[in-house]
C-alpha positions in Angstrom: 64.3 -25.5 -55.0 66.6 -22.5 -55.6 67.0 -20.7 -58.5 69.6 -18.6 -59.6 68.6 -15.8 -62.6 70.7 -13.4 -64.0 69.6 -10.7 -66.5 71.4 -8.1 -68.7 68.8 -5.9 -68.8 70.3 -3.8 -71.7 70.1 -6.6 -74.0 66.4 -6.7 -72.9 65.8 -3.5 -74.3 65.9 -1.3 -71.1 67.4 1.9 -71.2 70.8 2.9 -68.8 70.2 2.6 -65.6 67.1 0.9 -65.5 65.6 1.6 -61.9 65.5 -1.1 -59.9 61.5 -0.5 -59.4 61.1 -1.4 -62.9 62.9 -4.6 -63.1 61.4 -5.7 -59.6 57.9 -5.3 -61.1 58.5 -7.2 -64.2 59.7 -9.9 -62.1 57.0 -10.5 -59.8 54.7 -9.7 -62.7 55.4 -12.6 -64.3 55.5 -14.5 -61.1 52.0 -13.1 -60.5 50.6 -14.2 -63.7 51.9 -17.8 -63.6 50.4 -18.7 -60.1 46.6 -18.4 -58.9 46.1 -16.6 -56.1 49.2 -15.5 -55.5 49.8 -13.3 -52.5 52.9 -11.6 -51.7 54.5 -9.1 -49.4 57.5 -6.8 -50.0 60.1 -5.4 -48.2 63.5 -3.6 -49.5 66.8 -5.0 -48.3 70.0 -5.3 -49.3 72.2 -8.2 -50.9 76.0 -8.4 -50.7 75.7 -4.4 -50.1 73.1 -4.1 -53.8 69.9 -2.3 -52.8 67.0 -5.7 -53.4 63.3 -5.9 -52.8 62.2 -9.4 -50.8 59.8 -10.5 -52.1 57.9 -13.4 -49.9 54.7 -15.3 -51.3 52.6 -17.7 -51.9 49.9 -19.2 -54.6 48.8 -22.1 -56.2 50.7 -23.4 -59.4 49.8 -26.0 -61.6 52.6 -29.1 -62.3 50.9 -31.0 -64.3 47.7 -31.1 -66.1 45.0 -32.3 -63.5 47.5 -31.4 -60.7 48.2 -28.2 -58.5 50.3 -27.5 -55.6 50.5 -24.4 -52.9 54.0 -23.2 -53.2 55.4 -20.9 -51.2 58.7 -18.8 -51.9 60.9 -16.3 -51.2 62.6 -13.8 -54.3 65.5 -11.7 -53.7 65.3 -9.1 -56.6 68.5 -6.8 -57.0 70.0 -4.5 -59.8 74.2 -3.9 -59.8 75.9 -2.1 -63.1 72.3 -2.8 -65.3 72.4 -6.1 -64.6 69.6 -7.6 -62.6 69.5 -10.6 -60.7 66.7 -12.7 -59.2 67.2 -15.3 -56.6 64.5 -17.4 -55.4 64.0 -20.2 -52.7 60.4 -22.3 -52.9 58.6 -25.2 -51.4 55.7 -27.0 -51.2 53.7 -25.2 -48.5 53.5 -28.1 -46.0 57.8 -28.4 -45.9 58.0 -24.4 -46.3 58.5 -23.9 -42.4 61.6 -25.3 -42.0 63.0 -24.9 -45.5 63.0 -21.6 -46.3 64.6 -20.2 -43.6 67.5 -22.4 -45.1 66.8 -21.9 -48.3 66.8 -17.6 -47.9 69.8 -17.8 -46.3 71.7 -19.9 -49.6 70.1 -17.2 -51.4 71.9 -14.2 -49.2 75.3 -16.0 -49.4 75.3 -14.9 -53.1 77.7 -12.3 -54.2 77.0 -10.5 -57.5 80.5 -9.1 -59.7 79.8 -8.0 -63.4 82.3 -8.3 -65.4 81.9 -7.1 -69.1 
């Protein structure tokens, strides 16, 4: 799966130039909440020429009541003119190997332009 998510952080209630920092720990936050035993490791990078944190991980998420699976992802988080952008690839862990290399490199074709 690949997920796309822009946010205008000033209609969020951030102030100006909300650092990306910030926003990259609200995202995996959230993220972090959601799964058990979620495990990640983070790197900065750069998207399209936008300063990003990687984020690669891992944890166990429930999809449906008596049901879990070990996903496995990778989230590009990235902040251009207050608006912040998250772009993730998952898997199940056992067809992670070979798909998200692919999917990581959809997610770095992406090309951000605000236009207010």
């Amino acid at each position: 799966m690949i997920q796309v998510s822009p946010y205008d952080v000033r209609r969020m209630g951030a102030p100006p130039n909300y650092p990306l920092d910030a926003f990259a720990k609200t995202m995996v936050d959230s993220k972090r909440k959601a799964d058990d035993g979620w495990k990640s490791t983070e790197a900065a990078v750069e998207i399209d020429e936008v300063p990003a944190w990687r984020i690669e991980w891992a944890g166990l998420v429930q999809i449906a009541p008596a049901r879990a699976a070990v996903l496995r992802g990778v989230m590009l988080l990235g902040m251009k003119d207050d608006v912040g952008f998250r772009l993730e690839a998952q898997d199940v862990e056992a067809r992670s190997g070979q798909s998200m290399p692919e999917g990581e490199r959809s997610l770095r074709s992406f090309a951000l332009t605000v236009k207010r």
